[in-house]
GUDO-430809 format. One line per field, with one value per residue (C-alpha): residue number from 1; residue in three letters; y, x, z. Coordinates in pm, 1 decimal. Layout:
REM GUDO-430809
seq NUM, ...
type ALA, ...
Y Y, ...
X X, ...
Z Z, ...
***
This chain:
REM GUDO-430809
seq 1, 2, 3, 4, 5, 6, 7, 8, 9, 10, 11, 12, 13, 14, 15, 16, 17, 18, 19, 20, 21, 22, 23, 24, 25, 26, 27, 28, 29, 30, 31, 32, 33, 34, 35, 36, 37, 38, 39, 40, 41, 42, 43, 44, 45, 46, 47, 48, 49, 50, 51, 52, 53, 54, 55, 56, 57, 58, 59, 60, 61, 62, 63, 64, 65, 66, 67, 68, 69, 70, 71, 72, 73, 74, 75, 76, 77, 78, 79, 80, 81, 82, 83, 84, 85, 86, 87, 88, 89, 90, 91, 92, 93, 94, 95, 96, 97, 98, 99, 100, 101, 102, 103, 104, 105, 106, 107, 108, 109, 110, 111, 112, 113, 114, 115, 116, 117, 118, 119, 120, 121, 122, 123, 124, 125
type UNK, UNK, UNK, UNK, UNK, UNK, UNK, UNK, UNK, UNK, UNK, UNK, UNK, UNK, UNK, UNK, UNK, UNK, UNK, UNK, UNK, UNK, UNK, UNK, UNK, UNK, UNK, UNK, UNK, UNK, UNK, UNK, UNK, UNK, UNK, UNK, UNK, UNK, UNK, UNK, UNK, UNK, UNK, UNK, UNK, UNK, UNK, UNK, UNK, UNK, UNK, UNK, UNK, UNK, UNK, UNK, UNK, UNK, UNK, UNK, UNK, UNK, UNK, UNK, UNK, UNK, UNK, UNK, UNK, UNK, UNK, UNK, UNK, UNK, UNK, UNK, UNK, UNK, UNK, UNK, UNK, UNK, UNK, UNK, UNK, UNK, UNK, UNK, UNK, UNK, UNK, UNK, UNK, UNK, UNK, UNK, UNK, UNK, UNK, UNK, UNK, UNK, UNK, UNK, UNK, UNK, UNK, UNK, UNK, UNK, UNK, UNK, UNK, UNK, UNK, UNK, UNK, UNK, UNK, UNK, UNK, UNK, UNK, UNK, UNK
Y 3783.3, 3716.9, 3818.9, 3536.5, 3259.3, 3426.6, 3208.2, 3344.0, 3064.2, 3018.0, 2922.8, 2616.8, 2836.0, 3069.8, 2783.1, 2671.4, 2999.2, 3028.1, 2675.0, 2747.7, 3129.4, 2932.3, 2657.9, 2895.0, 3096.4, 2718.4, 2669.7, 2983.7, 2929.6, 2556.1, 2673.5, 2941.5, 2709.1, 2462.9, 2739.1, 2810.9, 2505.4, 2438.7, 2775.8, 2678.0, 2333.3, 2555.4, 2764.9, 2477.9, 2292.1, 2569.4, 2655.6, 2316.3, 2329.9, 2618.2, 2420.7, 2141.0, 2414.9, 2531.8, 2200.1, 2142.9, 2446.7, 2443.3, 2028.5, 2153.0, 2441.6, 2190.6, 1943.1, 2220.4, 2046.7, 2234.3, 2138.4, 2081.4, 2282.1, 2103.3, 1999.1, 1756.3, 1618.2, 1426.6, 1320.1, 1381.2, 1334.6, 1687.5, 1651.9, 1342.7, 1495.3, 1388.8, 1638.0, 1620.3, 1912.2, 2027.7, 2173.6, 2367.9, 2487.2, 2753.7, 2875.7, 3255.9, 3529.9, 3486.6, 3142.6, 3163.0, 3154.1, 2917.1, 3021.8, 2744.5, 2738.8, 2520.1, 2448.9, 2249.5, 2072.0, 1818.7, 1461.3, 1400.0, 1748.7, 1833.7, 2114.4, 2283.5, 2481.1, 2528.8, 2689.5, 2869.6, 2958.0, 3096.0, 3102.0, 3110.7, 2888.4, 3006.6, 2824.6, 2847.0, 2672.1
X -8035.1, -7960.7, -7565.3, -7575.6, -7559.5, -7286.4, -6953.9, -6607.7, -6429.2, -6220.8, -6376.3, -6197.9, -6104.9, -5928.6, -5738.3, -5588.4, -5501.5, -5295.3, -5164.2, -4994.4, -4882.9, -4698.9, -4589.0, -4466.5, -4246.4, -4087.1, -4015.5, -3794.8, -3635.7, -3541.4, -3360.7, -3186.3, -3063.1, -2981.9, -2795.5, -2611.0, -2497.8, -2329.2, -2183.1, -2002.6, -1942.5, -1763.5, -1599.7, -1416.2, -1363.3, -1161.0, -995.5, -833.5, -747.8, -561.5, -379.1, -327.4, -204.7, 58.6, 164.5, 260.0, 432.8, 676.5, 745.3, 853.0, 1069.7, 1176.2, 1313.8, 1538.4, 1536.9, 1559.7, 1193.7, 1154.9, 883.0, 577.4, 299.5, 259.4, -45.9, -131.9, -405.2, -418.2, -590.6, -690.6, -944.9, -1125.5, -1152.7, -962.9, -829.3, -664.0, -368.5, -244.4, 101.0, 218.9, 620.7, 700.9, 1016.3, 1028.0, 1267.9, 1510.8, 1692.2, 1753.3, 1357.3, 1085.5, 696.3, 461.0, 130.3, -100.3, -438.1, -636.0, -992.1, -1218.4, -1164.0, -1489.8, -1523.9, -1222.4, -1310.8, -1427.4, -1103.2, -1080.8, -784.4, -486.4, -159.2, 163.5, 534.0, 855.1, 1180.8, 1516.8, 1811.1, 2132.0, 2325.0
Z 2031.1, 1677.0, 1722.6, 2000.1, 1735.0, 1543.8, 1609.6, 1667.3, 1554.6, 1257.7, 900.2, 719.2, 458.7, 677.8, 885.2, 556.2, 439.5, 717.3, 717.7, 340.0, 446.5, 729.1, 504.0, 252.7, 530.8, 671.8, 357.1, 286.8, 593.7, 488.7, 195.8, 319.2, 637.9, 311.8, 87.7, 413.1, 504.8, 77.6, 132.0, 412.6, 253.9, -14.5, 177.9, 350.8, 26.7, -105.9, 210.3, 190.0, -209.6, -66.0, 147.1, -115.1, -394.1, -124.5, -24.0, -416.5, -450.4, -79.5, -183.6, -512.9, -341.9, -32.0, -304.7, -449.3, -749.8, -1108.9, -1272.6, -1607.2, -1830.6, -1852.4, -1667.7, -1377.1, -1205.0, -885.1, -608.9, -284.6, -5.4, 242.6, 593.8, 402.5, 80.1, -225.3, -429.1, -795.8, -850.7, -1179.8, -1167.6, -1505.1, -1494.9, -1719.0, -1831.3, -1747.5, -1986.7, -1673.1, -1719.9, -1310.5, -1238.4, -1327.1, -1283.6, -1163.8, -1194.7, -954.0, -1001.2, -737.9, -768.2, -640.4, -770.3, -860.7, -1063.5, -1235.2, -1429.4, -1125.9, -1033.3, -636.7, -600.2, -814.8, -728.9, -883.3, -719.9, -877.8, -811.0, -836.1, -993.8, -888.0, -1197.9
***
């Protein structure tokens, strides 16, 4: 008879145990689902510097233009980003060839290089 009055229900104590175990775990799972989602973000960010870096470099070959050494920069906008590109032309031991440098990064962070790319242009003087 005495076991009779013994309940089999939960204690406060343990309810909120498991409340902040479960809390805890949602958590986690928040900030991974977050961490994926900037990763992606990223991804697609510097999937389209790529594009923008490539862009500078065929316009400068499509031109056919001989570039002078030095550096050139421009904004663009890619998908609904905007973009800033740094293009650096370097005179190579060849006289015939030129090396150019692009470097491609969000507008709002500048020093944060997306993208880099190198080609060479040929001169036919």
């Amino acid at each position: 008879m005495a076991s009779r009055g013994l309940s089999r229900a939960f204690t406060l104590i343990e309810v909120l145990v498991a409340l902040a175990i479960l809390a805890i775990a949602l958590m986690a799972a928040l900030r991974a689902a977050g961490q994926g989602s900037r990763s992606a973000e990223e991804m697609r960010a510097r999937l389209l510097a790529g594009w923008v870096a490539q862009n500078v470099l065929e316009t400068q070959r499509a031109r056919g233009d001989w570039p002078s050494v030095g550096l050139v920069t421009g904004d663009v906008a890619q998908a609904g980003l905007e973009f800033s590109w740094r293009e650096e032309v370097v005179s190579t031991p060849n006289a015939a060839f030129r090396r150019v440098n692009i470097a491609v990064s969000r507008k709002d962070a500048p020093e944060y290089v997306l993208a880099r790319i190198t080609g060479f242009l040929v001169g036919w003087r």
